[in-house]
Structures are given as C-alpha cells and as structure tokens.
N, C-alpha and C positions, 0 to 999 in steps of 0.2 A: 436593608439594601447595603451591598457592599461598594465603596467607591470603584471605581476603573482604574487601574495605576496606567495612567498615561504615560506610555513609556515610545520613545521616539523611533520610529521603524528603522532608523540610521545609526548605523554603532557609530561610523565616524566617516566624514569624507575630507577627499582629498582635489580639489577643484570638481570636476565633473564625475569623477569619480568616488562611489561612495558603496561602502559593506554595510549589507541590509540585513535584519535581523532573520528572515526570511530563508536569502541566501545560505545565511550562514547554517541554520537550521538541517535545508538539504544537505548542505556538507557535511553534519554534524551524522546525520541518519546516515549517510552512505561508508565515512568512516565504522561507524556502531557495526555498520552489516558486516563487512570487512574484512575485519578484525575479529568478529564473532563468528564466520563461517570459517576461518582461518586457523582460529582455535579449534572448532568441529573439527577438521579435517585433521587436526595433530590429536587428536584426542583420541578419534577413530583409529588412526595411523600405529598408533601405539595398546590399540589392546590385543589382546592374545587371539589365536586363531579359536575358530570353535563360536564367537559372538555373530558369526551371523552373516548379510553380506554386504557388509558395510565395509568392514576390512579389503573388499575383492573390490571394491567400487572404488575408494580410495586407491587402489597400486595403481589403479587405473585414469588418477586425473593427474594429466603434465605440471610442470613444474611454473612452466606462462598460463593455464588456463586462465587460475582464479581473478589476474590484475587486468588480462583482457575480457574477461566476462565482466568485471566493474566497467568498464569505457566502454562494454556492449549495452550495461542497464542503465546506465547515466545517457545515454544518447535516446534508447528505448524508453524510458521513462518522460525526459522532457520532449519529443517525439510524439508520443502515446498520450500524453498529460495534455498537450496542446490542440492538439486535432479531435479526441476527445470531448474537450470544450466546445468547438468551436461547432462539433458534429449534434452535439446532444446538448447543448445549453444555451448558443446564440448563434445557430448558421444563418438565416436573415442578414442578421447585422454586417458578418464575413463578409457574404455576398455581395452586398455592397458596399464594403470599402476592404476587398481581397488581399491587400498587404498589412492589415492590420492582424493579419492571422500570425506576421515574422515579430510584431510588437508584442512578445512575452513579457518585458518590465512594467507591461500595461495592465496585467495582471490575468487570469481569466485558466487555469487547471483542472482536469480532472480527474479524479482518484480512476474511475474506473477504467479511463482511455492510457493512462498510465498504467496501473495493473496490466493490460492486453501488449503494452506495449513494451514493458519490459519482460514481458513471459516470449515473446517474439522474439526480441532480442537474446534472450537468452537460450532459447531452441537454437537459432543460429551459432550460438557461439560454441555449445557443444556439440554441433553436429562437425563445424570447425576442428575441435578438437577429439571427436568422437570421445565425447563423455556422456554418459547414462544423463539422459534428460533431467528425468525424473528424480534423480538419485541429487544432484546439480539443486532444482529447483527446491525440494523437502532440505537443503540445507543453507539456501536463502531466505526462503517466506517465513522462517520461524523468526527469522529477525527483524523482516520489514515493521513487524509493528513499532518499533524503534524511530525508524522514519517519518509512518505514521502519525508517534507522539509528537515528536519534532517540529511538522508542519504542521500539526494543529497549536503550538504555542505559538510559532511561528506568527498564524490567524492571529491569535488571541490580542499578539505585540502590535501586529498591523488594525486590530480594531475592526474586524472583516468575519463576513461567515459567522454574524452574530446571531444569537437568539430569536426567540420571538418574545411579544411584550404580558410579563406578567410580574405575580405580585409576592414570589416567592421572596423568602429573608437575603437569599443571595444572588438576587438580581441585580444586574447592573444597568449603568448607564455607557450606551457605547455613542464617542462620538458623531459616528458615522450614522449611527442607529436614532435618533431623534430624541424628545426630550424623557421619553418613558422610560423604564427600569425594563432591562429583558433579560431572557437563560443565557448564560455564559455558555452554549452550547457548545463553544471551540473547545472547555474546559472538559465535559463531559467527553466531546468525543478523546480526548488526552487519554482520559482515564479508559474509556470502555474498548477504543480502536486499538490505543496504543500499549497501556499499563496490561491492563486484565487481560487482553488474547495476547501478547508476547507469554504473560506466564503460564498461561494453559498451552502455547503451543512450545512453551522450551520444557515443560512437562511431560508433554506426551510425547516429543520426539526419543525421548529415552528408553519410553515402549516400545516392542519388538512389532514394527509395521512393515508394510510392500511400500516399496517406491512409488512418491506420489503421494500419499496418504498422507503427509502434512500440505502439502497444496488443496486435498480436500477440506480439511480441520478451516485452513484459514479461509478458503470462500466462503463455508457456509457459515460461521461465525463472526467473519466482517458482513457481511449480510444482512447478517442478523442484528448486529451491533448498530450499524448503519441504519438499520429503518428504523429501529427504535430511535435515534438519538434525534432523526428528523423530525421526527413528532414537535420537538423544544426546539429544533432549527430555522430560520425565518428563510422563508423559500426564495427563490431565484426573484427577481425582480422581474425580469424581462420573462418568466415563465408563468412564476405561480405555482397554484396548485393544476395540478395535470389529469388527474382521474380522479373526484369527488376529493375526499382530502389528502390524497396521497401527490408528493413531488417528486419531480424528476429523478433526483439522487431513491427515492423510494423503488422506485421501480427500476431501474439500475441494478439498487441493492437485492431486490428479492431475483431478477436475472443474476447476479451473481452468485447467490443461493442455491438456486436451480444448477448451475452451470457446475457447482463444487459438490451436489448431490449425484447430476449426471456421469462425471470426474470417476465418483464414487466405483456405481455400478460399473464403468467401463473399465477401471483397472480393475477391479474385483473379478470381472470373465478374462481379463487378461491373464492374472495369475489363476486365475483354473484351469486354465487351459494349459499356461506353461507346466502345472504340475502333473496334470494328466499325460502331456509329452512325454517329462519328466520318467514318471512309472513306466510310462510306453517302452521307452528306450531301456530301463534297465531288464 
C-alpha cells in the first residue's frame, strides 16, 4: 500500500477568499489548450502551399476568433459540466433544493455535459465568425486531454472520485474513502484520459484527415478509456450501479463511443459527396 499524500485542497487563502487546487487546475488546462492551438494555427499558417486544406482553413480564421472562442468554451464548459451533473447524476436532489444547482463550489461536474457543452459553444462561436466548425474543433480536442489530466490531479489533491476497495500493492487510503485501501482511479484516469489519448491524438493529427476526424478519434477513445477505468472507479453514491455492473459514467461513456462512431460515418458521406460534386463540376 502506498500512503495518500494528504495534500491540502487550498494553495492559500486570503480571508474568505481562497485558490483551490482544483481551480487552479482548470486554469492550468484552458491555458495548455490555448497556447497549443495557437501554436497549430502558426504552424499551419506557415507551411507551403500544396499540404492540403489546412492552409485554406487557416487564411480563413479572424484575428479575435481564437480569445473569443476561449470565453465561449470556459462559459460552455462550466454551463455543460454543471447541468450535466445535476441531469444525469442527482436530479431528485436539484429538485428539491433548485438553487443548489448555482452552488458549484459545492462540488458535483460532468465530463460528459461539459464535452456537449463546449462543443455548443463552440459551434456558436464559429458560426460568429464563420469559421469551418469542424476545422475549429479537430484543432481543440487534440488538446483537451490536457485538461483532462489536469482535473483528474485536481481529484486526486481534493481526495474525491476515488477508487474502489482493493488489495493491489498501490492502493490507497483516501480519507474521504474510509478505513480500506482502494485504486487511486483519479491516477489511472491521469494517465489513460489525459497522458496516452493526448499523444495518440497529437499523432494522428499530423495525418492527412477530413475535418472532424479528430473529434471522432477523441469520442471513441475517451469512451473507451472511460469504461474501462470505471471498472476500478467507486460508483456515484447516490446512484450506484445502473445496469447489472455497469455505472452511470459507463453508459455515458459507451454513448459517447457510439456518438464519435456515428460522427464517423456522417462526415465520411459528407466528403463523398463533396468530392463526387467536386468531379461533377469539373
């Protein structure tokens, strides 16, 4: 058994006010994304004609997009993250005490109502600026897992979203978790949500794809990532398990899956179509 390093959720406060490890976390992820699609777009910007249409997609994003599409996915995100929860994880509870839904510091997010909710947001914001959706989103999601990593250390510090109880060498004890040893799951999902699908998906973007087709890569292998890691996740308290052994986040995650497969097919007849016009017209 490995001990916990009880580490205090609060970098440091200041009377009522206090920077949480948490917080800081999401800032850390939205910075990461940033600054890495940032770099994308100078990257793109800069290579010779002939690579493809990436260059054509780039002359094409304003000079404000990118800082207003951050203030569109930080709004859609905790928006999406929050409603999320409150839809698929304790609406009962909501229901009866309906302004507890504005009590965020109280804790209670959803990966997957986030994901809906920043991919909204950001449809909005390039239609704003008439910029290629698709072209916009395959050059954010390869970095979310960034963020990802981020709020699961985040977990890890707050001592939350822990494990289930077993007897492996690097189990822990979490205080919040009782007196048993359990999977450090926040750690796993680190590595599997955050580490390993960032560098499969900053890999494959460098393959010659159709717009979109990093938006598929990341649903179906957070998905994927996701159900497995729940297996060693201790379920929702107020849910449980949902359908024989599978949890809420489980099923979620395999609609997620399905939804980055559908993705698939649907832009796959998109560009057939556009190419068979293509030929038409010439």
């Amino acid at each position: 058994m490995i001990p916990y390093p009880n580490i205090s959720p609060e970098i440091f406060r200041i009377g009522p006010f206090a920077v949480r490890w948490y917080g800081l976390m999401y800032a850390v992820g939205f910075a990461a994304s940033f600054i890495l699609v940032r770099h994308q777009l100078r990257i793109t910007g800069a290579q010779p004609k002939g690579k493809g249409q990436a260059k054509e997609e780039r002359a094409l994003v304003p000079e404000a997009f990118l800082e207003s599409l951050y203030t569109y996915l930080v709004f859609g995100l905790i928006l999406g993250a929050r409603l999320g929860y409150v839809l698929f994880y304790d609406l009962s509870s909501y229901v009866q005490s309906p302004l507890e839904i504005f009590a965020v510091w109280h804790g209670g997010m959803s990966f997957h109502g986030g994901l809906v909710g920043t991919l909204l947001a950001g449809f909005l914001c390039c239609r704003k600026y008439r910029v290629n959706f698709w072209y916009a989103a395959d050059l954010v999601i390869v970095t979310a897992p960034i963020g990802l990593a981020a709020g699961r250390l985040g977990n890890f510090i707050n001592g939350e979203l822990f494990g289930r109880v077993t007897d492996v060498p690097w189990a822990m004890i979490f205080p919040a978790g009782g007196p048993l040893p359990r999977h450090p799951s926040q750690l796993y999902e680190f590595f599997l949500e955050g580490v390993l699908l960032f560098t499969i998906l900053w890999i494959a973007k460098e393959r010659k794809h159709a717009p979109g087709m990093m938006v598929v890569l990341f649903l179906v292998l957070y998905g994927l990532f996701r159900f497995i890691v729940e297996f060693f996740r201790q379920p929702d308290a107020q849910l449980g398990f949902i359908l024989g052994p599978f949890t809420m986040g489980q099923i979620l995650s395999v609609l997620t899956s399905l939804a980055g497969i559908a993705l698939f097919f649907l832009l796959k007849r998109k560009t057939t179509l556009s190419e068979a016009m293509d030929k038409k017209a010439k």
